[in-house]
C-alpha positions as CSV (number, residue, x, y, z in Angstrom):
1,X,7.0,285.4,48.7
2,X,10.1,286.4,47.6
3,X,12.2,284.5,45.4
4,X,15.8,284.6,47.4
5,X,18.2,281.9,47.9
6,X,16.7,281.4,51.2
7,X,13.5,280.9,50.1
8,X,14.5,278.7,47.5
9,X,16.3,276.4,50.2
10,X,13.3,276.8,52.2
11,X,11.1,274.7,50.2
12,X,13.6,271.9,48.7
13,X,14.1,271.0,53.2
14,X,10.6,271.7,53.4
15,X,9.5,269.2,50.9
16,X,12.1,266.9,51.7
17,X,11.1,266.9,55.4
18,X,7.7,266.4,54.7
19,X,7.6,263.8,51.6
20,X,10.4,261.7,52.3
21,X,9.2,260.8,55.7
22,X,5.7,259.8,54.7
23,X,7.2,258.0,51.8
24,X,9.2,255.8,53.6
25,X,6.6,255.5,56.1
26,X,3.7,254.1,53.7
27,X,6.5,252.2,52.2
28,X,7.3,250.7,55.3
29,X,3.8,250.0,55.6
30,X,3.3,248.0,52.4
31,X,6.1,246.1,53.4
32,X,4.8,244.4,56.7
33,X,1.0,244.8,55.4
34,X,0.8,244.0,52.2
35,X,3.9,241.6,51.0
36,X,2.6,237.9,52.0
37,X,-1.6,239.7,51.5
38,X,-3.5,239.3,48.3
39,X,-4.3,242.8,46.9
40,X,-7.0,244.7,48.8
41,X,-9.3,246.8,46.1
42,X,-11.1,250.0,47.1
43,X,-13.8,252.2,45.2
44,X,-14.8,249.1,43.2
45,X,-11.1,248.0,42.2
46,X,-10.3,251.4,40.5
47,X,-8.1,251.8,43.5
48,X,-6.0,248.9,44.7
49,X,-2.5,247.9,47.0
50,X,-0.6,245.9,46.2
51,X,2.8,245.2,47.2
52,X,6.0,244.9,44.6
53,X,9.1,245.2,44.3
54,X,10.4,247.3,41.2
55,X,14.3,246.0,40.7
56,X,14.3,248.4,38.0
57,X,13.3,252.1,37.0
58,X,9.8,253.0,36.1
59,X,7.6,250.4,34.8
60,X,10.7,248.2,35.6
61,X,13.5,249.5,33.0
62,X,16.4,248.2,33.6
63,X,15.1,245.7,35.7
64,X,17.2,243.2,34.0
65,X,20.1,244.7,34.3
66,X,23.4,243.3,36.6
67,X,26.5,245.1,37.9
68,X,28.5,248.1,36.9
69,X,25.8,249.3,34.1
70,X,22.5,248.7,37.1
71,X,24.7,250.6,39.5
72,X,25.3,253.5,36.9
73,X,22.3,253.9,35.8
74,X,19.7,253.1,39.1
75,X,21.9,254.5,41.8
76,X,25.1,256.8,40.2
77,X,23.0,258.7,37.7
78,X,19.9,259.4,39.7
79,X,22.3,260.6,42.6
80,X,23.6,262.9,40.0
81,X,20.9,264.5,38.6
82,X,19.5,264.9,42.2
83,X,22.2,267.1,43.3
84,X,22.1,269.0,40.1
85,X,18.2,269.9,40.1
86,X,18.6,270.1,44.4
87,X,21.5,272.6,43.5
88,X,19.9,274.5,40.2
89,X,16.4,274.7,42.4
90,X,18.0,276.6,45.1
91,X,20.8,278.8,43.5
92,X,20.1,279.3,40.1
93,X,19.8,282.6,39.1
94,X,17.1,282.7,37.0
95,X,14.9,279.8,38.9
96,X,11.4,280.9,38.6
97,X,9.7,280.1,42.4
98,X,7.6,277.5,40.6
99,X,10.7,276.0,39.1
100,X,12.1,275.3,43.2
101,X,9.2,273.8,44.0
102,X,8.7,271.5,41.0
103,X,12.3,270.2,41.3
104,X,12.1,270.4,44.9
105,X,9.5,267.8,44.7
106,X,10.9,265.8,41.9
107,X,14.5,265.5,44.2
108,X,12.3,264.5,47.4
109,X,10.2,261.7,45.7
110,X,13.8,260.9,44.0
111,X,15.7,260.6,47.0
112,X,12.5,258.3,48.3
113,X,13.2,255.7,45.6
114,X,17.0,256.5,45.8
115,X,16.7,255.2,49.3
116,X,15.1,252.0,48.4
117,X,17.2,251.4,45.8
118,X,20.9,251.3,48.3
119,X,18.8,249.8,51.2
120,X,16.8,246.9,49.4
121,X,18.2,247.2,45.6
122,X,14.4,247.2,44.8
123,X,12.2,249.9,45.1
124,X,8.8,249.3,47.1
125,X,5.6,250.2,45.1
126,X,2.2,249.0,46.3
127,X,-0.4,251.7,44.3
128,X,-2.1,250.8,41.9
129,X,-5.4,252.5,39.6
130,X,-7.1,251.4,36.5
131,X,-10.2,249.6,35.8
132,X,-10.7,245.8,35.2
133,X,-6.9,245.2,35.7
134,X,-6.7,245.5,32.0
135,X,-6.3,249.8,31.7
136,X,-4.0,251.4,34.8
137,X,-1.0,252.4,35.8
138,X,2.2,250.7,37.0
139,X,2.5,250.3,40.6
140,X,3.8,253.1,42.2
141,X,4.1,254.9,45.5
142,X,4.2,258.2,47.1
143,X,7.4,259.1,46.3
144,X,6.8,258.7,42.2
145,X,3.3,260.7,43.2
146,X,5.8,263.5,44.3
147,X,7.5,263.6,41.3
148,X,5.1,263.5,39.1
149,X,3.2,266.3,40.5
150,X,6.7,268.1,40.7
151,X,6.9,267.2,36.7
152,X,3.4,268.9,36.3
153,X,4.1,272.3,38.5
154,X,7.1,272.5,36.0
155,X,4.9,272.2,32.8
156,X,1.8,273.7,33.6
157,X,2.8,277.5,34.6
158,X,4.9,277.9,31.2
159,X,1.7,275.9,28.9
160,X,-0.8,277.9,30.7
161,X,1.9,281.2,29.8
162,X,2.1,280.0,26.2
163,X,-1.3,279.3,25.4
164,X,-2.2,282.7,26.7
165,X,-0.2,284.4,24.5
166,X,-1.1,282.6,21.5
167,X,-5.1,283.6,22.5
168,X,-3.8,287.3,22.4
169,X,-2.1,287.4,20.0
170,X,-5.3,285.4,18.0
171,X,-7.5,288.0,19.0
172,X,-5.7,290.9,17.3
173,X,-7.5,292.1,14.3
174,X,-5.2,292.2,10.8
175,X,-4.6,296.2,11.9
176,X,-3.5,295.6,15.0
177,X,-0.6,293.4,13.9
178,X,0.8,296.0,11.4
């Protein structure tokens, strides 16, 4: 696949037309399923929904926060940086193909929450996995799944890239360095 502006484009609609729909679909979901419903556990409770509603960022920063500085920093920001990675993904010049599709991801799952946050001024989680509700994770939702897996194919090519080199360059032999 070649890396063009085309193709680049390509995949940010591509993702957005497939991960923003089934976000707000499963959010959608939660919402007439699971708000009034106790949580409903699968694979012996390491799995559970759960409905809430996340006023704030992840893990509910800024949760607290009223007017002018929520707006800024839950809604103004986030729209920002979302046109700048949707924009850098797709006409950078030197965006690596992996680079487009991790930001590509990470500005469709943003857009998700984005969404929630001008409709609702909440955004709807209702995932949850941990063990004995004492070790898990915050309730999430499909769109922070997207961009977290768009935060991992944008660290995991260039760690893989840098730990090879540091194994060749480990194996050289004192004569081969000089």
């Amino acid at each position: 696949m070649k890396n063009t502006v085309m193709t680049r484009l390509s995949i940010l609609v591509l993702n957005s037309l497939v991960w923003l729909p089934l976000d707000q679909y499963t959010k959608k979901i939660a919402q007439e399923d699971l708000k009034f419903s106790p949580a409903i556990s699968y694979l012996g409770g390491l799995v559970k929904l759960i409905y809430a509603e996340n006023t704030g960022a992840w893990g509910s920063l800024g949760s607290t926060w009223q007017g002018l500085p929520r707006e800024l920093m839950l809604i103004y920001l986030p729209m920002v940086a979302l046109l700048f990675f949707a924009g850098y993904s797709v006409i950078g010049k030197k965006v690596k193909l992996y680079e487009s599709i991790g930001l590509s991801l990470i500005v469709s799952g943003g857009i998700g929450n984005l969404i929630d946050r001008i409709l609702y001024g909440y955004v709807v989680d209702f995932l949850w996995m941990g063990f004995n509700n004492t070790i898990g994770t915050n309730i999430f939702n499909v769109a922070d799944v997207v961009i977290m897996a768009g935060f991992f194919v944008l660290i995991i090519p260039p760690a893989i890239e840098h730990f090879q080199k540091k194994k060749s360059s480990n194996q050289q032999t004192p004569l081969d360095q000089q």
